[in-house]
C-alpha positions as CSV (number, residue, x, y, z in Angstrom):
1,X,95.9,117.0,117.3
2,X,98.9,115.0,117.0
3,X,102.2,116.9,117.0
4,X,104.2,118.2,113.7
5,X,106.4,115.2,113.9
6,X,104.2,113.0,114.5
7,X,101.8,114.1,111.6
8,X,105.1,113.6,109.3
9,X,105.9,109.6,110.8
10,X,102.2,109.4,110.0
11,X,102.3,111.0,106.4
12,X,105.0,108.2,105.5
13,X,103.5,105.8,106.5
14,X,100.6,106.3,103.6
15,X,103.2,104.7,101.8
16,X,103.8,100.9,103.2
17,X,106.1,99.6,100.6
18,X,108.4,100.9,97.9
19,X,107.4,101.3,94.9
20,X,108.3,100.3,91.4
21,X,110.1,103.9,89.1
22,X,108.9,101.3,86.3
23,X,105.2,101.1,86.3
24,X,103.1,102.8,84.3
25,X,100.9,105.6,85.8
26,X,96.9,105.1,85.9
27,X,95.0,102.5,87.9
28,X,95.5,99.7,86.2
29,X,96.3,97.6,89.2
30,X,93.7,94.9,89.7
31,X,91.3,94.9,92.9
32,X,92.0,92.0,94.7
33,X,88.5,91.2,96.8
34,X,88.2,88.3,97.3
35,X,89.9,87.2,100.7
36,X,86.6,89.1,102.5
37,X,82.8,89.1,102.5
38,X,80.1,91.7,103.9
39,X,78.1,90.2,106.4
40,X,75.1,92.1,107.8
41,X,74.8,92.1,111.8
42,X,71.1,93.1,113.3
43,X,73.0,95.0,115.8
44,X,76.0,96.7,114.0
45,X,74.9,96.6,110.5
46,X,77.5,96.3,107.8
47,X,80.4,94.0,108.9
48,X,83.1,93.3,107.0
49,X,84.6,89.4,107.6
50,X,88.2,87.8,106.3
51,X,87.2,84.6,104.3
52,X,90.8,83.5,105.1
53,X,93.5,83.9,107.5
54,X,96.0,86.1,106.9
55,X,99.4,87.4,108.2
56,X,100.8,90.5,110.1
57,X,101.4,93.0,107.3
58,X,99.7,91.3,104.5
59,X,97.1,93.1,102.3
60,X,93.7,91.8,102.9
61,X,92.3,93.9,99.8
62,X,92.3,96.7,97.5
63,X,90.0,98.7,96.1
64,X,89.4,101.5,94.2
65,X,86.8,104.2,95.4
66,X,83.2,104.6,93.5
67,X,84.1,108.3,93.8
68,X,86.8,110.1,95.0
69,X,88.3,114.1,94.8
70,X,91.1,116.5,95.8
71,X,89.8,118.8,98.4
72,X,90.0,122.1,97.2
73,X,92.5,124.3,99.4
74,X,95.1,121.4,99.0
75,X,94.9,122.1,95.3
76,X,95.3,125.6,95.4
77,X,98.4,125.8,97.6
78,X,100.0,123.3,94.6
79,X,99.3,120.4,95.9
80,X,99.1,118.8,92.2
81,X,97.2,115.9,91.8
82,X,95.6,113.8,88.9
83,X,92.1,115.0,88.8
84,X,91.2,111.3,88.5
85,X,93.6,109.0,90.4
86,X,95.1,111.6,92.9
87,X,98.1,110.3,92.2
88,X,101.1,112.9,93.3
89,X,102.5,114.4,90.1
90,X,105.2,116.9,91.2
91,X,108.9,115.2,91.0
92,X,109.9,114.7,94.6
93,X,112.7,117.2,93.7
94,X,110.0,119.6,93.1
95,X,108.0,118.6,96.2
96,X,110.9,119.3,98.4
97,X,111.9,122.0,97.1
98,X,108.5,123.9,97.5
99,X,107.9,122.5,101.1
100,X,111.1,123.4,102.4
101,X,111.4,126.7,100.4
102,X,114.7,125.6,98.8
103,X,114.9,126.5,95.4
104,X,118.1,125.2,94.9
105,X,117.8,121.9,96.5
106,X,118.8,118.9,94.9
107,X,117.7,115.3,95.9
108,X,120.2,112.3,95.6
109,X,119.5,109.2,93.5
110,X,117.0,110.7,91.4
111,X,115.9,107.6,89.4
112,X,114.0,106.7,93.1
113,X,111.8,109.4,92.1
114,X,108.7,107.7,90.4
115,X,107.1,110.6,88.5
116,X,107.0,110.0,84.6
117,X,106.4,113.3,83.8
118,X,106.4,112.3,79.9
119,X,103.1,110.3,80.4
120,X,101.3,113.3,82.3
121,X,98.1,114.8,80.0
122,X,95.4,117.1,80.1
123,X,92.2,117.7,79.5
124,X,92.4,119.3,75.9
125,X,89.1,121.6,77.0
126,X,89.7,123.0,80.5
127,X,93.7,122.0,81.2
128,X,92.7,119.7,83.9
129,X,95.8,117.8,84.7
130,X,96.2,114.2,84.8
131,X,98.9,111.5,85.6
132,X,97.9,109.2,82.4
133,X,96.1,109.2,79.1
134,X,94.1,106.3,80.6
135,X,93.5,108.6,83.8
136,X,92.3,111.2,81.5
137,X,90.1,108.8,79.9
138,X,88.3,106.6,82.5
139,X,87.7,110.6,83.8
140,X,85.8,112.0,80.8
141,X,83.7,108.5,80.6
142,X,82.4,108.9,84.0
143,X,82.3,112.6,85.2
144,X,84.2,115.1,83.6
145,X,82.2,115.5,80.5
146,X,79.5,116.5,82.4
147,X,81.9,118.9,84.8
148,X,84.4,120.0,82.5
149,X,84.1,124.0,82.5
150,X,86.3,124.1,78.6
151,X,86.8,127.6,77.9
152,X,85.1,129.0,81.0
153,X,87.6,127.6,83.6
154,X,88.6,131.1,85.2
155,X,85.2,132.8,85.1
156,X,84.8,133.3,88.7
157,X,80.9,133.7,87.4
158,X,80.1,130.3,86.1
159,X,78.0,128.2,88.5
160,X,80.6,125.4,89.2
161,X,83.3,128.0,90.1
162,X,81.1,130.1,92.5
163,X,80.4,126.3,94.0
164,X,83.9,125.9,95.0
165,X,84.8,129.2,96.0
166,X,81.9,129.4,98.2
167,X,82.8,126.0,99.5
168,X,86.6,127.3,100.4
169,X,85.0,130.1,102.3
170,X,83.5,128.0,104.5
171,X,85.1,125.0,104.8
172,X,88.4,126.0,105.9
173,X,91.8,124.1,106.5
174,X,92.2,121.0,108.0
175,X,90.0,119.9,105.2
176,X,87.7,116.7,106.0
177,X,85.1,117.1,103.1
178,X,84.2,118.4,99.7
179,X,81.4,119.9,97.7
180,X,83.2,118.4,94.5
181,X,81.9,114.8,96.0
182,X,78.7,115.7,95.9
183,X,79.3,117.2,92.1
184,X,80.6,114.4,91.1
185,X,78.5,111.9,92.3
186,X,75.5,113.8,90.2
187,X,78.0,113.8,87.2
188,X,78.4,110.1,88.0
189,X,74.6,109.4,87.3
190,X,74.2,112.3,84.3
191,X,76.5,110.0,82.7
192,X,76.0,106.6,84.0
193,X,74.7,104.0,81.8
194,X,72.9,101.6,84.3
195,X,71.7,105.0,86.6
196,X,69.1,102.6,88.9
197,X,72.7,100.7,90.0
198,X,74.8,103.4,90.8
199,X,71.9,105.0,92.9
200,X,71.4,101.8,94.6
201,X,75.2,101.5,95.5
202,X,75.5,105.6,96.4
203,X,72.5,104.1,99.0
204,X,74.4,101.6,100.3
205,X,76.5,103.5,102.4
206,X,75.5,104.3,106.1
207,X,73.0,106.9,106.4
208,X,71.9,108.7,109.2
209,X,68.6,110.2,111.6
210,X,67.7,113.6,111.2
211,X,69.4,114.8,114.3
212,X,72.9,113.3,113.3
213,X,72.4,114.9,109.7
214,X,72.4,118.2,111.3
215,X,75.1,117.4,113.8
216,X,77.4,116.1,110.7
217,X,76.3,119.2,109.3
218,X,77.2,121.8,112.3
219,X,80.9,120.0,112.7
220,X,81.2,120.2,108.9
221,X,80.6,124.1,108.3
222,X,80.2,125.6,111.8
223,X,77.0,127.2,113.8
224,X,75.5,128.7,110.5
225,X,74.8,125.3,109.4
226,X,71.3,125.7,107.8
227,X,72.5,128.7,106.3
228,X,75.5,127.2,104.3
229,X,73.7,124.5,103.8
230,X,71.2,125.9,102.1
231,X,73.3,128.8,100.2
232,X,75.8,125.5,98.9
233,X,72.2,123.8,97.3
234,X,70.9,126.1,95.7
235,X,74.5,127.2,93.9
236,X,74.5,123.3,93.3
237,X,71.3,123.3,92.1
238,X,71.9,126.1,89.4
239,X,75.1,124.2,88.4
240,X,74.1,120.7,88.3
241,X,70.2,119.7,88.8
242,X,68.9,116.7,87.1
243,X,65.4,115.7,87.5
244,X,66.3,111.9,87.9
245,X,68.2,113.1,91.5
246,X,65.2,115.5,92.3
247,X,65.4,114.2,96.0
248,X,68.9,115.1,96.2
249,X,68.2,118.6,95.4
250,X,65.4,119.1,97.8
251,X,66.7,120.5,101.5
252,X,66.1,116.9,103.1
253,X,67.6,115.2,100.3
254,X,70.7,117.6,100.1
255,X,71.4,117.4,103.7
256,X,71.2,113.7,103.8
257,X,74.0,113.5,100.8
258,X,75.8,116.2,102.5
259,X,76.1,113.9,105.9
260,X,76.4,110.7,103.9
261,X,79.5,111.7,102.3
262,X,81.2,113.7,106.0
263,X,80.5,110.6,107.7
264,X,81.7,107.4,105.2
265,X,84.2,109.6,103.6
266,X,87.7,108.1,103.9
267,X,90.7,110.4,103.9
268,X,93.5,110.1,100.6
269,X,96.9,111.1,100.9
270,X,99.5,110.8,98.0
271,X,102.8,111.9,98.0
272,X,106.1,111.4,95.5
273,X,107.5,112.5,97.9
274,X,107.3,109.7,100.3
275,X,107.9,107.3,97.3
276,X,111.1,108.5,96.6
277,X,111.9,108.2,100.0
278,X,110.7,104.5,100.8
279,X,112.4,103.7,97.4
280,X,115.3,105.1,98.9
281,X,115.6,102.8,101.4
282,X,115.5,100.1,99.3
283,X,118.8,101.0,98.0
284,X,122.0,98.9,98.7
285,X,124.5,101.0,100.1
286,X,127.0,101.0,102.1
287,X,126.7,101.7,105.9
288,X,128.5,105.4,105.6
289,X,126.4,105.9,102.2
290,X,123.0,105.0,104.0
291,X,124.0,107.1,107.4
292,X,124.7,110.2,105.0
293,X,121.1,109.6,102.8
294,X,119.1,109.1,105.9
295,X,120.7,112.3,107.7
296,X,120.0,113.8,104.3
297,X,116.3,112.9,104.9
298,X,115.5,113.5,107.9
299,X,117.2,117.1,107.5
300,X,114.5,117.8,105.0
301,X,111.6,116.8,106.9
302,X,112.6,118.9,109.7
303,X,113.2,121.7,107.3
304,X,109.4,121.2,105.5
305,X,108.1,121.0,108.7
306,X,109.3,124.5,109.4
307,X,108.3,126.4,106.3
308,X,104.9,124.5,105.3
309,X,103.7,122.9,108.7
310,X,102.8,119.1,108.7
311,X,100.3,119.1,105.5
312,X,102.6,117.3,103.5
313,X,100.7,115.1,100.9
314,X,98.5,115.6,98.0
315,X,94.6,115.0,100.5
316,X,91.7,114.2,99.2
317,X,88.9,112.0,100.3
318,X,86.9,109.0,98.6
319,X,83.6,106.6,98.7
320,X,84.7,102.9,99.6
321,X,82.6,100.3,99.5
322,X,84.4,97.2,101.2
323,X,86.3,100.2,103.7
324,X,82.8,101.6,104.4
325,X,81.8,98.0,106.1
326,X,84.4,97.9,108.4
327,X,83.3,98.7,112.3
328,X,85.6,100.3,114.3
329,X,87.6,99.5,117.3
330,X,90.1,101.5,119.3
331,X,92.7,98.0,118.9
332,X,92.0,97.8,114.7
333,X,92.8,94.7,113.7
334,X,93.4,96.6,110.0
335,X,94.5,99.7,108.8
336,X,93.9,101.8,105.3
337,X,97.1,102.8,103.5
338,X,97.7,104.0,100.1
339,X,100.8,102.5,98.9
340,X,100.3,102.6,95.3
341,X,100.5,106.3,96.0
342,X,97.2,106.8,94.5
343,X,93.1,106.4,95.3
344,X,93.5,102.6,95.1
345,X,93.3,101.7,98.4
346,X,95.2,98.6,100.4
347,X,93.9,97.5,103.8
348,X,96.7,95.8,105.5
349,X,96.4,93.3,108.6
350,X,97.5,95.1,111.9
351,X,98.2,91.7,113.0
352,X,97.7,87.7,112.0
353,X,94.0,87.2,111.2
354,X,91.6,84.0,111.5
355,X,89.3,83.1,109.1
356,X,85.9,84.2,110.1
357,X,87.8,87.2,111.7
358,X,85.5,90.3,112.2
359,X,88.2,93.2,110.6
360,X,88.0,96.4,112.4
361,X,89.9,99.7,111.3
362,X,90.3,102.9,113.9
363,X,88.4,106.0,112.9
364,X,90.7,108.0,115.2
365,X,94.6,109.0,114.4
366,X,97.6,107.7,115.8
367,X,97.5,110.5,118.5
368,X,93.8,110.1,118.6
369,X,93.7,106.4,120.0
370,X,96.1,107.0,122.7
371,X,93.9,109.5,124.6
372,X,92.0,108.5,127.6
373,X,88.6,105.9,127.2
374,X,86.6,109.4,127.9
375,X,88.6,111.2,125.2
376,X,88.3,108.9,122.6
377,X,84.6,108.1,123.4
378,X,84.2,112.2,123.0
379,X,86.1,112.2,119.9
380,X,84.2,109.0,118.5
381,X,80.7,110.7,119.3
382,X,81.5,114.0,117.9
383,X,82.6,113.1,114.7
384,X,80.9,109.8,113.9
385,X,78.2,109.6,115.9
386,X,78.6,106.7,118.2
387,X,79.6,105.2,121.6
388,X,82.2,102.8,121.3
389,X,82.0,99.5,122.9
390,X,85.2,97.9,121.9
391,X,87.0,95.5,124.0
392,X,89.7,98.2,124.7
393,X,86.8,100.6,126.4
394,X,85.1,97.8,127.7
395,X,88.7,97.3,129.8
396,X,88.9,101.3,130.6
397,X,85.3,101.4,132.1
398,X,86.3,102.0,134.9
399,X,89.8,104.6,134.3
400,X,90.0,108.1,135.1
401,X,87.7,109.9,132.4
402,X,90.5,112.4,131.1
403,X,94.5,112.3,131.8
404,X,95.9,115.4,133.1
405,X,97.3,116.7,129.8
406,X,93.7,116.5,128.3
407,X,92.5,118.3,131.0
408,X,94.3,121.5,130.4
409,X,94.4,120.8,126.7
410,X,89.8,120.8,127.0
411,X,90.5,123.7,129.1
412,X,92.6,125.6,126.6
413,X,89.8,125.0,123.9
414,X,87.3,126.1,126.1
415,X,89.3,129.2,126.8
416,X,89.6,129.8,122.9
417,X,86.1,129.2,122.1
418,X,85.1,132.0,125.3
419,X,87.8,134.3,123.6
């Protein structure tokens, strides 16, 4: 795991350019597709291609998820997020002031805070909370009337809620999935007009054998995998069955979702917070000014960092379709950010890009990819269920299989897990 300050560098970096105070909340930004093309390999599968070159630090595309949530402990420790968008919707005043446990701090040059707290809504039957009426909307049209709990929100007793505590008692912190996906998804296609298309796209992304269903399944919830799993379908069952999505109820079915969804899922993070601090340095000021703001900063990160640890943003996960088909490579040509500071995703070029270009994005962290060939051929197969044979471990073949500080930190583990 990568160090506290390193998780924080990271955390910003969700956020890859400032961002406009003036524009209105909601996802109204259009998806711009159309500089790539999905090309099927007999070999790899799914590839995603550029179908034009582009620069270092350009945006390649963006694109908004088919289905996306919060996960659950991050929104019970006030992590507040649309329901829809995941947009961040505490000021960054108020951010900072519940991360560092400073009730009286007060942020400079407010208006780079980006919150409109005057547009925020919520559901008039439950209270959900949303950033925009047109958040609120595009929600109810395509899940939440089917999930909306109205006057039943805090009965601990009513199927949906028993779903997600039992989900927080096993799933614990660093969160990497949710059982609201899989909700969702089934509210998706209760409500769905055309249900035959959005089945067919849910079953385009990668699936998986039996055996690496179960192993997504036992890194997921732990060694009493068959047991959660089957104590999560039947509480999904008595909340949500459909007949149309028998298959997805049955044990086979619900484990195959249940994988689908731990392996393609692609991690959200949103934070006002780092807005207002990106929009910060776009300020003019002068050279004594900008020394005393960015002392001022980094203060507060080292101060958040000490009372709430290195979970920083609003996290979430979503279902991609174009960030699905990219293959992975320990050198990414690509990389995922959310600079919008919601779902909408914005795959940026890691460096200049040919037409015809293969793009490849790294499933591993910053940390991650600077580990040993072995360790990051362990990591690669634990998690997502391959071997990597990227040019950069096609170089290490033949380098030492673990570094010295992985050594003792794969003994340390081991020593935990014998404790």
């Amino acid at each position: 795991m990568c160090p506290p300050s390193q998780r924080l560098e990271q955390s910003m970096k969700n956020m890859a350019a400032p961002m406009d105070t003036a524009t209105p909340h909601g996802p109204e930004t259009p998806m711009d597709i159309t500089g790539v093309t999905i090309v099927h390999d007999p070999i790899k599968g799914k590839c995603l291609h550029a179908t034009r070159s582009f620069k270092e630090g350009e945006v390649i595309f963006r694109e908004k998820p088919i289905v996306s949530c919060q996960f659950l402990w991050n929104a019970m420790y006030k992590y507040t997020a649309c329901d829809h968008c995941m947009r961040s919707m505490e000021t960054a005043e108020a951010m900072s002031r519940r991360l560092a446990n400073s009730h009286s701090l007060v942020l400079p040059f407010p208006q780079c805070c980006a919150v409109k707290l005057e547009q925020h809504v919520t559901c008039p039957h439950c209270q959900v909370l949303y950033c925009s009426e047109s958040c609120r909307q595009e929600g109810w049209n395509k899940y939440h009337r089917v999930l909306c709990l109205g006057p039943s929100v805090n009965d601990p007793e009513h199927p949906i809620n028993k779903l997600a505590e039992t989900w927080r008692n096993i799933h614990y912190p660093p969160e990497t999935a949710s059982i609201t996906m899989i909700a969702r998804m089934i509210a998706m296609v209760k409500q769905a007009a055309d249900r035959d298309s959005l089945l067919q796209t849910f079953a385009g992304f990668c699936q998986a054998t039996t055996n690496q269903e179960e192993h997504m399944s036992h890194k997921l919830l732990g060694a009493e995998f068959q047991d959660q799993l089957e104590l999560l379908r039947g509480l999904l069952t008595e909340a949500l069955y459909e007949e149309s999505l028998d298959q997805w109820f049955t044990p086979d079915g619900f484990r195959s979702i249940f994988a689908m969804i731990g392996r393609n899922g692609q991690g959200i993070g949103t934070s006002s917070l780092s807005v207002y601090v990106h929009n910060c340095d776009a300020l003019e000021l002068p050279s004594q000014d900008r020394e005393k703001l960015d002392a001022f900063i980094d203060q507060l990160y080292v101060d958040m960092e000490h009372e709430s640890g290195s979970f920083l943003n609003c996290e979430g996960s979503g279902l991609y379709i174009l960030q699905s088909c990219c293959n992975h490579s320990c050198e990414p040509t690509a990389e995922p950010s959310f600079d919008e500071s919601n779902y909408v995703l914005s795959m940026r070029a890691l460096r200049d890009i040919t037409e015809g270009e293969e793009l490849f994005i790294c499933y591993l962290d910053e940390c991650e990819r600077t580990r040993s060939r072995h360790s990051r051929q362990k990591l690669l197969r634990e998690n997502y269920l391959f071997s990597c044979t990227c040019e950069k471990c096609t170089r290490e073949a033949e380098d030492p299989d673990v570094t010295s500080s992985e050594e003792e930190e794969d003994e340390g583990d081991g020593e935990s897990d014998e404790q």
